[in-house]
C-alpha positions in Angstrom: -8.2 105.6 108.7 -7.4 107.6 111.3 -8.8 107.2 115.0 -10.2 110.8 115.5 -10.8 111.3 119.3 -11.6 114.1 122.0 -11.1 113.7 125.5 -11.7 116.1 128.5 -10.9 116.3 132.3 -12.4 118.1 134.8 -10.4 118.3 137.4 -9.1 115.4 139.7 -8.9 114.5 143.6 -10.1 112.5 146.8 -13.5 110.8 146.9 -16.6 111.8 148.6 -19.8 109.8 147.5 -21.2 109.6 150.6 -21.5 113.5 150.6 -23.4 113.8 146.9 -26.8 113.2 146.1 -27.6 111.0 143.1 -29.2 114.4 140.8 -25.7 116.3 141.4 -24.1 113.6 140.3 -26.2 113.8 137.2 -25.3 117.1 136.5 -21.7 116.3 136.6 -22.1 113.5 133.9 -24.3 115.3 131.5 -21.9 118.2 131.3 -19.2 115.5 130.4 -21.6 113.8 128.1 -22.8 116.8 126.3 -19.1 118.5 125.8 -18.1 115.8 124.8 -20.7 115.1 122.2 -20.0 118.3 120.8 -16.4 118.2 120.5 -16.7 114.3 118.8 -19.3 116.4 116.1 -16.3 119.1 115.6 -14.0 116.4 114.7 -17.1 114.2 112.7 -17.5 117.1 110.2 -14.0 117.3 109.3 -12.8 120.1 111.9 -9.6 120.4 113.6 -8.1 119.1 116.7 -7.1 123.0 117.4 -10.8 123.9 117.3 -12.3 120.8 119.2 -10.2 121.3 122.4 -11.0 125.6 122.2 -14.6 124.6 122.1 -14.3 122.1 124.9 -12.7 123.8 127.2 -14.4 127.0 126.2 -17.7 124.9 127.6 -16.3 123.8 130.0 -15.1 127.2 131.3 -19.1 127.9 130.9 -20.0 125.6 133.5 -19.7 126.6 137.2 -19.5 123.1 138.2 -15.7 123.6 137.3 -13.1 125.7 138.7 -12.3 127.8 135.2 -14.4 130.5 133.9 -17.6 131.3 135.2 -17.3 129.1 139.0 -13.6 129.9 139.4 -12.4 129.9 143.1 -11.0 133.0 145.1 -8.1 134.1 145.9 -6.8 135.2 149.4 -7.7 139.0 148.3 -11.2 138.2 147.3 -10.4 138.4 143.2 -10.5 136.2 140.4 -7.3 134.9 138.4 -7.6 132.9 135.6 -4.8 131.0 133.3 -5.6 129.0 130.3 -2.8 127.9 127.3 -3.3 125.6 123.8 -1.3 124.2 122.0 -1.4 122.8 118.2 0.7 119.8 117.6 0.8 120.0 113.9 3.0 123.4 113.7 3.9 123.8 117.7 2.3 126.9 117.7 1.0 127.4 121.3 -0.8 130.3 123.3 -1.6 130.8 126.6 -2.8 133.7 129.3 -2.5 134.3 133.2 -3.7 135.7 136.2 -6.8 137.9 133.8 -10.0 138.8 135.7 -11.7 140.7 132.8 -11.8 137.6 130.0 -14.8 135.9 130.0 -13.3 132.8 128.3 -9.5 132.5 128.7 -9.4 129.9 126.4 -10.3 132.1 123.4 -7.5 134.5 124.8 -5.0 132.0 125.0 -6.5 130.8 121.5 -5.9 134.7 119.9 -2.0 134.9 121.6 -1.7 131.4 119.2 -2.9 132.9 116.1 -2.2 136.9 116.2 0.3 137.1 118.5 4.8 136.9 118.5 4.2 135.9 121.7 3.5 133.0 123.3 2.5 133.8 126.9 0.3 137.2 127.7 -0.1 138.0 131.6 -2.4 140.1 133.3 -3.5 143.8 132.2 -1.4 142.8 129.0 -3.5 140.1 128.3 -6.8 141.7 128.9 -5.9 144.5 126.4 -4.6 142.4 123.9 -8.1 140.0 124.1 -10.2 143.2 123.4 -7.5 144.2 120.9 -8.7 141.1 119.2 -12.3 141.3 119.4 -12.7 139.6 122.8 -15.6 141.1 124.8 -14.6 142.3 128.3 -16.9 141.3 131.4 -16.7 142.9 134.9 -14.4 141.1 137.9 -17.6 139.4 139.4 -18.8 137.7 136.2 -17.0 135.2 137.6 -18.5 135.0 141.0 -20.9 132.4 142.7 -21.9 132.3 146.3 -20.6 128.8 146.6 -17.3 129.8 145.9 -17.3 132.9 147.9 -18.1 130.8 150.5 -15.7 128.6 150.5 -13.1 131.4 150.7 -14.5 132.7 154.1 -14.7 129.3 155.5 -10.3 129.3 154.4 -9.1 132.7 154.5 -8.5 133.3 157.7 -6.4 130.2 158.3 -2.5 129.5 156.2 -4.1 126.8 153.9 -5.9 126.6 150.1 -8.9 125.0 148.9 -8.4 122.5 145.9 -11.9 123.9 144.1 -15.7 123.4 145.5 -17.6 122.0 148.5 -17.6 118.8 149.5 -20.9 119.0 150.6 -21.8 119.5 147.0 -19.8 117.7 144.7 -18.6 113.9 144.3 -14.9 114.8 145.0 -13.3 116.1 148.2 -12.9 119.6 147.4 -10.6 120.2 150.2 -8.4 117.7 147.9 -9.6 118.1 144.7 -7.5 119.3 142.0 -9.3 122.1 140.1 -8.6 122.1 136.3 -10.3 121.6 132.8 -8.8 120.3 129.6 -9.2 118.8 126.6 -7.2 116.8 124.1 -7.9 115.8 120.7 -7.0 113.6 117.6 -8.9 115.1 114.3 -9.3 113.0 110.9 -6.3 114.8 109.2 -4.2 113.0 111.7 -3.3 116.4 113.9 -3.3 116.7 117.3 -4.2 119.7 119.7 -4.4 120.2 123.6 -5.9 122.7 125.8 -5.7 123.8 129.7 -8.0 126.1 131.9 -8.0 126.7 135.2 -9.2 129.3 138.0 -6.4 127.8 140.7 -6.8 127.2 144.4 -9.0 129.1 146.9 -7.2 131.6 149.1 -4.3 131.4 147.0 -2.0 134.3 146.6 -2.9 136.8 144.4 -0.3 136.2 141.4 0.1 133.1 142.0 0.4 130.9 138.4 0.7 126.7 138.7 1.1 124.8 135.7 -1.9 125.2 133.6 -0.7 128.3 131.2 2.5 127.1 131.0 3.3 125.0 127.7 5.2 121.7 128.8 4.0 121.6 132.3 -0.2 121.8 131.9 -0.4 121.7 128.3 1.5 120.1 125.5 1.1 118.8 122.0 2.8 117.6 119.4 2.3 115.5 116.2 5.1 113.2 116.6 4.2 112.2 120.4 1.0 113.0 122.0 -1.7 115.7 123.1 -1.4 115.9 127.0 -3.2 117.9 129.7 -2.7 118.1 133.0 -4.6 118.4 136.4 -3.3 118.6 139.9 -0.4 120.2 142.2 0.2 122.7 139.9 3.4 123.1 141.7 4.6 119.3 141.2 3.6 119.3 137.2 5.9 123.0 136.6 8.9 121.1 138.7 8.5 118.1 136.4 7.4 119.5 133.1 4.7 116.8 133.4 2.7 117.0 130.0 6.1 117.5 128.3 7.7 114.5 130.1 4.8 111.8 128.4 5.9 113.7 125.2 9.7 112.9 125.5 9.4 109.4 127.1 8.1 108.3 123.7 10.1 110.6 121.7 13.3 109.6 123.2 13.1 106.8 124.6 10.7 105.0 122.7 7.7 104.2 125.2 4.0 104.1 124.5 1.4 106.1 125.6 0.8 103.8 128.1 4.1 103.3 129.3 4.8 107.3 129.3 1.3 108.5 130.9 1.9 105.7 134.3 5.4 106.8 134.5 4.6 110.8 135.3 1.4 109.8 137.0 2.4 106.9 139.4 6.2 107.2 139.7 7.1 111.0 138.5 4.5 113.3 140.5 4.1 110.8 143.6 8.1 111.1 144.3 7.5 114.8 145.0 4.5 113.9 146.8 2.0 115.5 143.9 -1.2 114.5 143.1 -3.5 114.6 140.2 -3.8 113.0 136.8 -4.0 113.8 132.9 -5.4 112.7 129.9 -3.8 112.2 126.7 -4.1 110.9 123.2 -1.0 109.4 120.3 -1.0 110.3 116.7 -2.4 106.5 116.4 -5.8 107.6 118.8 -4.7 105.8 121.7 -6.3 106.9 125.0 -4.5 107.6 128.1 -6.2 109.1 131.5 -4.6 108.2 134.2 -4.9 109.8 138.3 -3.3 108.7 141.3 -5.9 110.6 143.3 -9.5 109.0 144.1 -11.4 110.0 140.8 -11.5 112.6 138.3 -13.7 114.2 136.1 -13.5 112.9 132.4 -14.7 111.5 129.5 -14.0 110.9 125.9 -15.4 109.5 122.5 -13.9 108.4 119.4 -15.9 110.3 116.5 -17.9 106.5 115.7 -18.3 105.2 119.1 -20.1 106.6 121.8 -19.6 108.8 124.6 -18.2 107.7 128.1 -18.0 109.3 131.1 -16.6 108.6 134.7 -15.4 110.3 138.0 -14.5 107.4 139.9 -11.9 104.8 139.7 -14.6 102.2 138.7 -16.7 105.2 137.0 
């Protein structure tokens, strides 16, 4: 019988206990907990990899705790630009969208280029028109706004860097480091796999700037005879490296497991070009694989008959 499993990340990067009470970093684990939950009752009832990972993501692009969606980060002109791709590994069919500021859920964007579209990657205006084409309500450019994360712009704009995602002061990772990026990956009963990417990129970035999380073989890859994969961190690093599709070829090609494929790009791969960040992924068997060379990240998973787990740091 197959292993049927979802798995989510939620961005990854440098530590910071010390700067987190004990009730934020409750909120941070019940949102893991409870996407996770519904994702492993998608996949209970018999539905698909392809709609487990939209739903996941599509919750966690709901939650301002995360850098996609609703919570995303600035850029250096004071807008919002989101990216988001998915990918099913049963047919290869993928979709994905970038730099949109009028989606309220990129994921369901990226989901419509998959199933309506020639196309595999919509940018900008383009996008936009072709989500509301499809039935996708439009929301106004500051739907996406909090004051934390306007914040955090002023406190960076003035000087040449980028912010990895939220506040230190707030959250259990060092935002100045952390790696802002959701995902999900998923195994389904029928023995089909599926992967999705979101992400609102890096305060004060460029407007126009696109990393790796739209871009099929770099943030987001699946495919039946290899693995699910997605991707958090230098967005940069994972597009130079074709990160999640590297996992997929090292078994493919060269006959490694998960295991073996997943600490390759993480520890050896990214590190050379002096990346950071992490992934999670899952096989055709349901084997787990979420490994960061950062601090901690975000995550948790659940096979449909077991329970939940959740972590953010290297020892949870």
């Amino acid at each position: 019988m197959t292993r049927a499993v979802i798995a989510i990340h939620g961005g990854a990067g440098a530590l910071s206990r010390s700067t987190m009470s004990a009730a934020r970093e409750q909120q941070y684990r019940q949102q893991l907990h409870d996407i996770v939950a519904a994702g492993q009752q998608i996949l209970a009832a018999g539905g698909s990899a392809l709609d487990a990972v939209t739903d996941a993501v599509r919750r966690l692009e709901a939650c301002p705790l995360f850098n996609a969606g609703r919570g995303a980060v600035f850029t250096h002109q004071g807008t919002h630009e989101l990216d988001a791709s998915i990918m099913d590994g049963r047919t290869l069919q993928a979709g994905a969208v970038a730099g949109v500021s009028h989606i309220e859920h990129p994921i369901l964007a990226a989901r419509k280029v998959l199933e309506a579209s020639p196309h595999v990657l919509l940018i900008g205006a383009g996008a936009e028109a072709f989500a509301v084409a499809q039935g996708l309500e439009p929301v106004a450019a500051d739907f996406f706004s909090t004051p934390e994360r306007l914040a955090q712009l002023l406190r960076v704009r003035d000087s040449n860097t980028t912010q990895l995602d939220h506040d230190a002061a707030a959250t259990p990772l060092d935002e100045d480091r952390k790696l802002g990026t959701v995902g999900a990956v998923a195994l389904d009963l029928h023995g089909n796999l599926a992967a999705a990417t979101s992400t609102g990129g890096m305060t004060n970035k460029q407007a126009g700037r696109v990393g790796d999380s739209p871009l099929i073989g770099a943030g987001c890859y699946a495919s039946n005879d290899s693995a699910a994969v997605s991707c958090t961190g230098t967005g940069e690093v994972f597009m130079r490296t074709l990160a999640a599709y590297d996992v997929a070829a090292q078994m493919k090609y060269a006959g490694r497991s998960l295991q073996q494929a997943t600490a390759s790009v993480i520890h050896d791969t990214i590190p050379e070009l002096e990346g950071s960040g992490g992934l999670i992924a899952v096989d055709a068997q349901g084997n787990l694989a979420l490994p960061f060379n950062s601090e901690g990240m975000y995550r948790g998973f659940a096979y449909v008959e077991g329970a939940v787990e959740v972590a953010i740091y290297r020892d949870s």
